[in-house]
TITIKOL-580032 format. One record per residue (C-alpha): residue in one letter; x, y, z negated. Coordinates in steps of 0.05 Angstrom, whole numbers. Example, Ala and Ser with C-alpha at 12.3 -4.5 7.8 and 13.67 -1.06 7.14 Angstrom:
<rs>
<r residu="A" c1="246" c2="-90" c3="-156"/>
<r residu="S" c1="273" c2="-21" c3="-143"/>
</rs>
This chain:
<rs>
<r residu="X" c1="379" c2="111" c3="35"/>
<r residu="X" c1="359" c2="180" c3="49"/>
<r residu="X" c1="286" c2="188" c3="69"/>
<r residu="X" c1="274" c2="243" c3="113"/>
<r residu="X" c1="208" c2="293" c3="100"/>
<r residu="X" c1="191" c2="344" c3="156"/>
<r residu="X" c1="165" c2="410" c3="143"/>
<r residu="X" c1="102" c2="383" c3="177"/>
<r residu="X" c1="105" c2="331" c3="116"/>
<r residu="X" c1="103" c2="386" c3="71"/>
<r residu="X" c1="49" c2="423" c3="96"/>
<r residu="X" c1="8" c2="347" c3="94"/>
<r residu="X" c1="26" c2="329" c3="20"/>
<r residu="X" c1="-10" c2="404" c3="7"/>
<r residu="X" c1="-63" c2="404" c3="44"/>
<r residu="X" c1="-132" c2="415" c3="4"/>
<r residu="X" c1="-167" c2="370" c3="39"/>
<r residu="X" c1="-131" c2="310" c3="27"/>
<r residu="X" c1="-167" c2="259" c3="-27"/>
<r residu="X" c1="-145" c2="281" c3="-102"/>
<r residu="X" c1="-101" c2="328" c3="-77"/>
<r residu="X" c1="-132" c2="391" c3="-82"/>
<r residu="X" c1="-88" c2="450" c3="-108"/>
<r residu="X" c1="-96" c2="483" c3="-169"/>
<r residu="X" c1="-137" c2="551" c3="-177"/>
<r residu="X" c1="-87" c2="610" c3="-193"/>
<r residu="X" c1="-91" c2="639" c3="-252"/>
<r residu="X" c1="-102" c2="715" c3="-261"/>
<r residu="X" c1="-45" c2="752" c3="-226"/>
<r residu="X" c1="-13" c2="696" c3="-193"/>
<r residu="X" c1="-28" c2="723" c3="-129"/>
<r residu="X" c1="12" c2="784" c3="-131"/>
<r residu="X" c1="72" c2="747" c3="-182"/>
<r residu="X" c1="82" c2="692" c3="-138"/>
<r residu="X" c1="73" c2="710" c3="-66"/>
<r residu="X" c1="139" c2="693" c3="-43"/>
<r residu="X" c1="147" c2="628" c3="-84"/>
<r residu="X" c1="126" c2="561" c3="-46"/>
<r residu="X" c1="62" c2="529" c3="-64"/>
<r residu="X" c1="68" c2="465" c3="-114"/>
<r residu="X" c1="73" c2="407" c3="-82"/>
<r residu="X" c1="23" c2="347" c3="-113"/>
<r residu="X" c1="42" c2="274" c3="-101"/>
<r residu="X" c1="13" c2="218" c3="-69"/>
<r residu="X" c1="-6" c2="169" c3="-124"/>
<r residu="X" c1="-41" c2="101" c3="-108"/>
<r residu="X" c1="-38" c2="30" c3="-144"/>
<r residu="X" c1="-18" c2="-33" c3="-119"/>
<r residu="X" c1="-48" c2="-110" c3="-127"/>
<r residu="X" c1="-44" c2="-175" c3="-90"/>
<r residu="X" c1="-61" c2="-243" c3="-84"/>
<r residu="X" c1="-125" c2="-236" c3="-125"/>
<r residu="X" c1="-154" c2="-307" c3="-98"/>
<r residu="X" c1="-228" c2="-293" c3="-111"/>
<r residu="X" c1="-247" c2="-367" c3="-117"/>
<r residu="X" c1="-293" c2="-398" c3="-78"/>
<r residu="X" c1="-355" c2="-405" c3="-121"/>
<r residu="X" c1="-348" c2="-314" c3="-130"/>
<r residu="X" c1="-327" c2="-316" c3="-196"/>
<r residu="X" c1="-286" c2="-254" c3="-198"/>
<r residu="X" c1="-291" c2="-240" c3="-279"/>
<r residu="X" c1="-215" c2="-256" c3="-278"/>
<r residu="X" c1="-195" c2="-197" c3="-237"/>
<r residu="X" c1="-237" c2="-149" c3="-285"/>
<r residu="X" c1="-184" c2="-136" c3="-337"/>
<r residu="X" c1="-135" c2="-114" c3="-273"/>
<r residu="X" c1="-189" c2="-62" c3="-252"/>
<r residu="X" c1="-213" c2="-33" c3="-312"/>
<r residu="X" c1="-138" c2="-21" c3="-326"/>
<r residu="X" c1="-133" c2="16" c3="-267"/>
<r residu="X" c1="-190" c2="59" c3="-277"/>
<r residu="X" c1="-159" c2="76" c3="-345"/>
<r residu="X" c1="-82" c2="86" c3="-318"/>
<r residu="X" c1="-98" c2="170" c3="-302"/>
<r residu="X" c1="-63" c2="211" c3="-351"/>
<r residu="X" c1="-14" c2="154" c3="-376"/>
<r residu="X" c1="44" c2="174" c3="-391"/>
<r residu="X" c1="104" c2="151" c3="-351"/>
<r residu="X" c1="163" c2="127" c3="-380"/>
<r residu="X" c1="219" c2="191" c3="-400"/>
<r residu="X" c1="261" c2="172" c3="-342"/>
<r residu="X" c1="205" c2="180" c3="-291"/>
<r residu="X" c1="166" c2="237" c3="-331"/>
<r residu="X" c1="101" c2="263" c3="-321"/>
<r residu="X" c1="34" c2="220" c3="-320"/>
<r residu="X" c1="4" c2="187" c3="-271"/>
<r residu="X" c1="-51" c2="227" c3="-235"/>
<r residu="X" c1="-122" c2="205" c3="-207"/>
<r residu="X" c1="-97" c2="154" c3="-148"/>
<r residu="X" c1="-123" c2="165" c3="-81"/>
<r residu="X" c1="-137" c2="92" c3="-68"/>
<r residu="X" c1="-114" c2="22" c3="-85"/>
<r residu="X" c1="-78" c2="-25" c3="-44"/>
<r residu="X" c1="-77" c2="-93" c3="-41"/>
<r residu="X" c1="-29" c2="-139" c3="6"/>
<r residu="X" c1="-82" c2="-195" c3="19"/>
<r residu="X" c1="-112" c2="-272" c3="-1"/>
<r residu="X" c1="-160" c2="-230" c3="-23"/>
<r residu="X" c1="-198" c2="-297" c3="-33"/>
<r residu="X" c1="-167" c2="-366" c3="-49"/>
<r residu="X" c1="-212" c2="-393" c3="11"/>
<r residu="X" c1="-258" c2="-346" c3="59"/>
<r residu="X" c1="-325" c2="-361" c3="32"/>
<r residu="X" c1="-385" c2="-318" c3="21"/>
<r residu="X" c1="-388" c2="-322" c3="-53"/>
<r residu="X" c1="-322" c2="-299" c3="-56"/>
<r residu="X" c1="-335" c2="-239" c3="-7"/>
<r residu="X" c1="-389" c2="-212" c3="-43"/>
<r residu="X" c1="-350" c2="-216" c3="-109"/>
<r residu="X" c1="-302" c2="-179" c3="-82"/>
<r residu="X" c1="-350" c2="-123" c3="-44"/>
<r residu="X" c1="-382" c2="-113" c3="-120"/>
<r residu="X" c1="-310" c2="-103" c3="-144"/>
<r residu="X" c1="-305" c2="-43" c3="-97"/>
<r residu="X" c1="-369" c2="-19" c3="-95"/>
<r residu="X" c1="-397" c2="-34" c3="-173"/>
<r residu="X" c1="-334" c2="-33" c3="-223"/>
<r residu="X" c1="-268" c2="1" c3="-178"/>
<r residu="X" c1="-272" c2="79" c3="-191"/>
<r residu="X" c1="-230" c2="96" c3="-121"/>
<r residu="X" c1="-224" c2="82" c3="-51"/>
<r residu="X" c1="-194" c2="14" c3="-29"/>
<r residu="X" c1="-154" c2="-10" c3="32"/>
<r residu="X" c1="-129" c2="-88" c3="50"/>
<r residu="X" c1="-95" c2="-129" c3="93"/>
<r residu="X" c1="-119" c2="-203" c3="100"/>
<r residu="X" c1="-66" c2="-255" c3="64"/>
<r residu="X" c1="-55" c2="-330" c3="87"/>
<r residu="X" c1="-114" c2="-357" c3="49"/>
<r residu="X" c1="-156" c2="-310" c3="73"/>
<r residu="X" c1="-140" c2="-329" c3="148"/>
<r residu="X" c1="-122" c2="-399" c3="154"/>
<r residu="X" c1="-150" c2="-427" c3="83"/>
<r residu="X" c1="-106" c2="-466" c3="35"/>
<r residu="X" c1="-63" c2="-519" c3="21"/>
<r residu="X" c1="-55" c2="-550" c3="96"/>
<r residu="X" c1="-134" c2="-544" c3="100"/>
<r residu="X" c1="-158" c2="-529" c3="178"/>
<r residu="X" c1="-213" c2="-492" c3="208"/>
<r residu="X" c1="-229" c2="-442" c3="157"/>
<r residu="X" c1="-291" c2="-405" c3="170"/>
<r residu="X" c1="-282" c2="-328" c3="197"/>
<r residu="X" c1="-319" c2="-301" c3="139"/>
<r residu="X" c1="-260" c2="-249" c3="116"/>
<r residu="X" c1="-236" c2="-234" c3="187"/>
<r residu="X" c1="-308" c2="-219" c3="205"/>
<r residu="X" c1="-327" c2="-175" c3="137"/>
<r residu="X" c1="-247" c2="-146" c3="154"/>
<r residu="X" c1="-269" c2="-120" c3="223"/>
<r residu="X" c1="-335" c2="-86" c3="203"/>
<r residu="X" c1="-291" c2="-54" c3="157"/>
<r residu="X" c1="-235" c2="-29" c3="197"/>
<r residu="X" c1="-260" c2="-39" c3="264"/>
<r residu="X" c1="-195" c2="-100" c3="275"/>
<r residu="X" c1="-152" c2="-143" c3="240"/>
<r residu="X" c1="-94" c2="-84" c3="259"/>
<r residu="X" c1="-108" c2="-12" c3="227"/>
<r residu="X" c1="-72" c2="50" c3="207"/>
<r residu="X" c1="-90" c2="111" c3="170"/>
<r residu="X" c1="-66" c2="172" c3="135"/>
<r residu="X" c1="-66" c2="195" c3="67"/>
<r residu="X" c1="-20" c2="257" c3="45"/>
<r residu="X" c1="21" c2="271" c3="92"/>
<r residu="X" c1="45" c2="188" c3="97"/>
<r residu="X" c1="31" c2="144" c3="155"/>
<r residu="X" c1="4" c2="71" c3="126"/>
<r residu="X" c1="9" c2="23" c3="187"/>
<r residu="X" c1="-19" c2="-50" c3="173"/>
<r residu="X" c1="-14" c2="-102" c3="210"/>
<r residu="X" c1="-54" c2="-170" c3="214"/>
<r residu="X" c1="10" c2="-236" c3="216"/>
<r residu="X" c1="-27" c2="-299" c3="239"/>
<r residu="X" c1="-4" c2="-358" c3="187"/>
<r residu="X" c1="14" c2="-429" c3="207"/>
<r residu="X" c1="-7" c2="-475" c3="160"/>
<r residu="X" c1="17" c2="-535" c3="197"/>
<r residu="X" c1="87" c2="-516" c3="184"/>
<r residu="X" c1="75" c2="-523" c3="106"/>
<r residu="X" c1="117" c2="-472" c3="86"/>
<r residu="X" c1="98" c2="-410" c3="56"/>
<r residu="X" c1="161" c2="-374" c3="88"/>
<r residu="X" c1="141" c2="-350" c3="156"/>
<r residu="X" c1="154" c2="-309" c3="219"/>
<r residu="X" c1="121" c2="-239" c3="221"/>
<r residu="X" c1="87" c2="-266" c3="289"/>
<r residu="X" c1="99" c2="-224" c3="350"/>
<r residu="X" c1="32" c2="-201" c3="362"/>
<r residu="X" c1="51" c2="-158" c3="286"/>
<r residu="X" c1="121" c2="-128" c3="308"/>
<r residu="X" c1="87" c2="-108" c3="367"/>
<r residu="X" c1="29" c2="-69" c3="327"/>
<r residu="X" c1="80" c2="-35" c3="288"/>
<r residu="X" c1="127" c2="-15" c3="344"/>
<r residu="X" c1="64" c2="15" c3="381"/>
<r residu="X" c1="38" c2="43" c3="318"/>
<r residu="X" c1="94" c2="75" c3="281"/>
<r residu="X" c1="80" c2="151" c3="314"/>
<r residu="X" c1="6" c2="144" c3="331"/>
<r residu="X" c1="-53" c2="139" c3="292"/>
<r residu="X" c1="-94" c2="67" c3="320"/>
<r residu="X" c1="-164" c2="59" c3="317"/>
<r residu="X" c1="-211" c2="13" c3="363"/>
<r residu="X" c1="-250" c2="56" c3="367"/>
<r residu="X" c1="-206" c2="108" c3="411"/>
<r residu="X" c1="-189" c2="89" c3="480"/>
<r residu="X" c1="-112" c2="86" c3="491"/>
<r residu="X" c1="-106" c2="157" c3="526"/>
<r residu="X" c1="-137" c2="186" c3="458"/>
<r residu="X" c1="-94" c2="149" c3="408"/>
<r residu="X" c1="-74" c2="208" c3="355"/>
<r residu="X" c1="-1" c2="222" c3="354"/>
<r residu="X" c1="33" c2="221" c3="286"/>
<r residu="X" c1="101" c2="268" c3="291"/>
<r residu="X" c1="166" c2="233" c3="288"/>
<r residu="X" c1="200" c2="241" c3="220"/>
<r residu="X" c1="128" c2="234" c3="194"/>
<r residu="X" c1="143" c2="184" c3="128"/>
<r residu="X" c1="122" c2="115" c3="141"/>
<r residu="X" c1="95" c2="59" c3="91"/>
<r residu="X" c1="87" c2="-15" c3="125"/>
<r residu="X" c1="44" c2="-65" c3="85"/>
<r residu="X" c1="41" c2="-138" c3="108"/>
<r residu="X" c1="23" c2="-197" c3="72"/>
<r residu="X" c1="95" c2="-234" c3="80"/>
<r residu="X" c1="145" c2="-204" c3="13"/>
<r residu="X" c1="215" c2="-195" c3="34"/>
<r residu="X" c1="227" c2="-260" c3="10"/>
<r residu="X" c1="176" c2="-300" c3="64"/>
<r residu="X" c1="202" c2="-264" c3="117"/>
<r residu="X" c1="239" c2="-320" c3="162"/>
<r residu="X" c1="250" c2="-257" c3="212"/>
<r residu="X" c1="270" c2="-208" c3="170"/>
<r residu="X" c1="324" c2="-176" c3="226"/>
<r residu="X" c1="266" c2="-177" c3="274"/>
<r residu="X" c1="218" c2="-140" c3="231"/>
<r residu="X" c1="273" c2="-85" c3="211"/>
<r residu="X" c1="292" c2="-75" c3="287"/>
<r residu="X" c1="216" c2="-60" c3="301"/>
<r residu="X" c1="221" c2="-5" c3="258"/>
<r residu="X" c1="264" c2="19" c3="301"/>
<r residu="X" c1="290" c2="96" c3="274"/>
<r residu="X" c1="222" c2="104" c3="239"/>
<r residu="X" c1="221" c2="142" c3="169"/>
<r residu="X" c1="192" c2="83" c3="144"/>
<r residu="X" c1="203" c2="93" c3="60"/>
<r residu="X" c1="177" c2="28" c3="36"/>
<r residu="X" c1="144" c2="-38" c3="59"/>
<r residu="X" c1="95" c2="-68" c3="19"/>
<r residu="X" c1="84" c2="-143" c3="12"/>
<r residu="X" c1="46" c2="-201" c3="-36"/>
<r residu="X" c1="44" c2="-273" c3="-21"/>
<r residu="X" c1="93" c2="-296" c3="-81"/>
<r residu="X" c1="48" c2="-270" c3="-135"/>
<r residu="X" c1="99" c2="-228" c3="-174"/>
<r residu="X" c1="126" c2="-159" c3="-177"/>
<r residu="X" c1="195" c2="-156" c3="-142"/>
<r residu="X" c1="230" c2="-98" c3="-108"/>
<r residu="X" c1="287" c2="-110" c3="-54"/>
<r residu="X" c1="331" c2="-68" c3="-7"/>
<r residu="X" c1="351" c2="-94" c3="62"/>
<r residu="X" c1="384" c2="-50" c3="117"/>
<r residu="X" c1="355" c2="12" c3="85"/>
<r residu="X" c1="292" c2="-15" c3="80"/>
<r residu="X" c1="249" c2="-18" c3="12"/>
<r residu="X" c1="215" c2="-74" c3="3"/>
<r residu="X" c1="159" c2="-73" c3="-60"/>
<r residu="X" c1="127" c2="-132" c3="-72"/>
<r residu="X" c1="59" c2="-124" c3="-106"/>
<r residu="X" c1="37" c2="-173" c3="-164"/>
<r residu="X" c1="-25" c2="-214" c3="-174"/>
<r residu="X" c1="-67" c2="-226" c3="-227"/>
<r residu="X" c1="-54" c2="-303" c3="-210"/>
<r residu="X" c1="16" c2="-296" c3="-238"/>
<r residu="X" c1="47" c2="-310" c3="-312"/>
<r residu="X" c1="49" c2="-226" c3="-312"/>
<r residu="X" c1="-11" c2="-182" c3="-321"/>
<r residu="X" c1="16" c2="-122" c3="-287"/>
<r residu="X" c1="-7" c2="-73" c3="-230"/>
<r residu="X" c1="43" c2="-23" c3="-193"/>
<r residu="X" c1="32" c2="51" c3="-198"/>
<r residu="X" c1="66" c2="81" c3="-134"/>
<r residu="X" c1="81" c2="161" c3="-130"/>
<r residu="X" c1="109" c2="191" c3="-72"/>
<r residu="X" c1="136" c2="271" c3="-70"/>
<r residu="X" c1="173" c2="310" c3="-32"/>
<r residu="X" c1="230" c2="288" c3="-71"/>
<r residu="X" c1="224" c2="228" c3="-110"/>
<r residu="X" c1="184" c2="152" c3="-91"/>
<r residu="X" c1="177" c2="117" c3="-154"/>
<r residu="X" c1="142" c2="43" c3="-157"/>
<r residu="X" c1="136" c2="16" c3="-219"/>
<r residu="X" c1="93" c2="-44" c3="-246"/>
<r residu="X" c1="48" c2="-33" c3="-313"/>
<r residu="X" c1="30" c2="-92" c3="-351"/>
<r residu="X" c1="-39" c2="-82" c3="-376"/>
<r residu="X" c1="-42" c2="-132" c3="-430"/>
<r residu="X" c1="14" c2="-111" c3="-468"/>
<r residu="X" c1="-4" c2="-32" c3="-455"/>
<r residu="X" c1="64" c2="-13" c3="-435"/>
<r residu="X" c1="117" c2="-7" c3="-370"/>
<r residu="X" c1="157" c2="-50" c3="-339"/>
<r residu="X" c1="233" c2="-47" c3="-358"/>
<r residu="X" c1="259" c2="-97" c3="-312"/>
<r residu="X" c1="307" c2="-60" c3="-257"/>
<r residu="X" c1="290" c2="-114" c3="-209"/>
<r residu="X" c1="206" c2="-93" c3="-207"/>
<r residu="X" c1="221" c2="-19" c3="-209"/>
<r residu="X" c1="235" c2="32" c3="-145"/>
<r residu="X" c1="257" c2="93" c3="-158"/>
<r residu="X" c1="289" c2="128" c3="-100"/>
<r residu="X" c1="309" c2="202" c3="-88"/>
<r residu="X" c1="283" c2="230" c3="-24"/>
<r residu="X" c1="323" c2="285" c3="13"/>
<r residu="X" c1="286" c2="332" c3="58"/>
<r residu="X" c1="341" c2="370" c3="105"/>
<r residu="X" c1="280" c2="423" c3="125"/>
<r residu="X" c1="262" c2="468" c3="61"/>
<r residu="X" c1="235" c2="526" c3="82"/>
<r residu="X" c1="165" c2="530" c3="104"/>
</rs>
């Protein structure tokens, strides 16, 4: 698949401003020595985690070891094929069922996570468990979809971080079917084909949406993996001809990458899983690597099947 980056991309991934991705200072004489060379280009780095299943009562002690790794993980090295180490992350993501059932005990555990042991920023998309509560159980209480909207403003957001284009959007589940493979409903293909060139927030009325270029690069999280999708040709063809580089997923609590039409698909593990591992995702101008690290053994993944590591060619390279 060749992933397309615009010179407008470019300009994004360097831009000071952007969170942990500030630009060097020059050393003495740079200046004059490098005027006509292009500015380095620093990467997009953020982790990925699912499926954490605070429990009900707010214990969240068992997600500790996942987030003290994480605060660690800067300056690891990567593995020799991948080189370099991994730099400060800009946030974490994780891919929902944030709790095992909405309650308030669980809530709060998780706002201390963020707020009290966490180092970086932190964005989410509400799982199954979070919505519709668990094993066939009905009428679970609104307590994540509520604390999800203060957040975010809906249960449908996008937003922006280095020069890539994060659109999430909220899938409904149906426990009554009592399967945990599912539709991506209609109301969520119709988020993302709205939201794949514009920047949504509810707080802007539709005539003030931001645009977002086409041939901006796209990442798509939803809760479904690959592997739950019931739809899959559905979800693709709302992506229509957008640069989207990756989807992100959870639900089946284990690190997994898959390719489908030219689509990546990186499911994100939990710490509810036989593995202890959490995915370090960088994105260049050249290069998207995913790759899980299991923290309880202190070393990478080797298994081809959790790792993504695609070349990116960008037909525009002067700036």
């Amino acid at each position: 698949m060749s992933i397309r980056f615009t010179r407008r991309n470019v300009l994004q991934f360097i831009s000071v401003g952007a969170m942990s991705m500030a630009l060097p200072k020059r050393l003495p004489g740079q200046e004059k020595e490098g005027k006509d060379k292009q500015p380095e280009e620093k990467p997009l780095t953020f982790f990925g985690w699912s499926d954490t299943h605070i429990p009900v009562h707010g214990d969240g002690s068992k997600l500790w070891p996942a987030v003290d790794a994480m605060n660690l993980l800067p300056g690891k090295v990567f593995p020799k094929n991948i080189g370099g180490v991994v730099e400060t992350p800009s946030f974490v993501f994780n891919c929902g069922d944030i709790t095992h059932w909405p309650t308030h005990q669980a809530k709060k555990a998780y706002e201390d996570l963020l707020t009290k042991r966490l180092k970086y920023p932190s964005y989410e998309i509400l799982g199954n468990h979070d919505d519709a509560g668990a094993d066939g159980v009905k009428d679970a209480p609104p307590i994540m979809k509520e604390w999800f909207k203060r957040r975010y403003g809906d249960l449908c957001y996008t937003f922006d971080q280095g020069g890539i284009h994060f659109v999430c959007p909220f899938s409904a589940y149906d426990e009554s079917l009592g399967s945990p493979a599912q539709d991506i409903t209609a109301e969520a293909l119709d988020f993302i084909r709205k939201n794949l060139y514009r920047h949504y927030s509810p707080d802007l009325v539709p005539e003030k949406l931001i645009p977002v270029p086409k041939g901006t690069p796209v990442v798509v999280a939803t809760h479904l993996c690959f592997d739950a999708m019931t739809n899959r040709d559905a979800f693709v063809d709302a992506l229509k001809d957008a640069n989207v580089i990756m989807v992100l997923g959870g639900h089946y609590h284990k690190a997994q990458v898959k390719s489908y039409r030219g689509i990546n698909f990186v499911q994100l593990p939990s710490v509810n899983s036989a593995w202890s591992e959490i995915t370090v995702i960088r994105i260049t101008s050249d290069r998207l690597v995913a790759i899980p690290y299991d923290y309880s053994k202190n070393q990478w993944t080797d298994n081809p099947g959790k790792i993504l590591d695609v070349k990116i060619s960008r037909p525009d390279k002067t700036i």
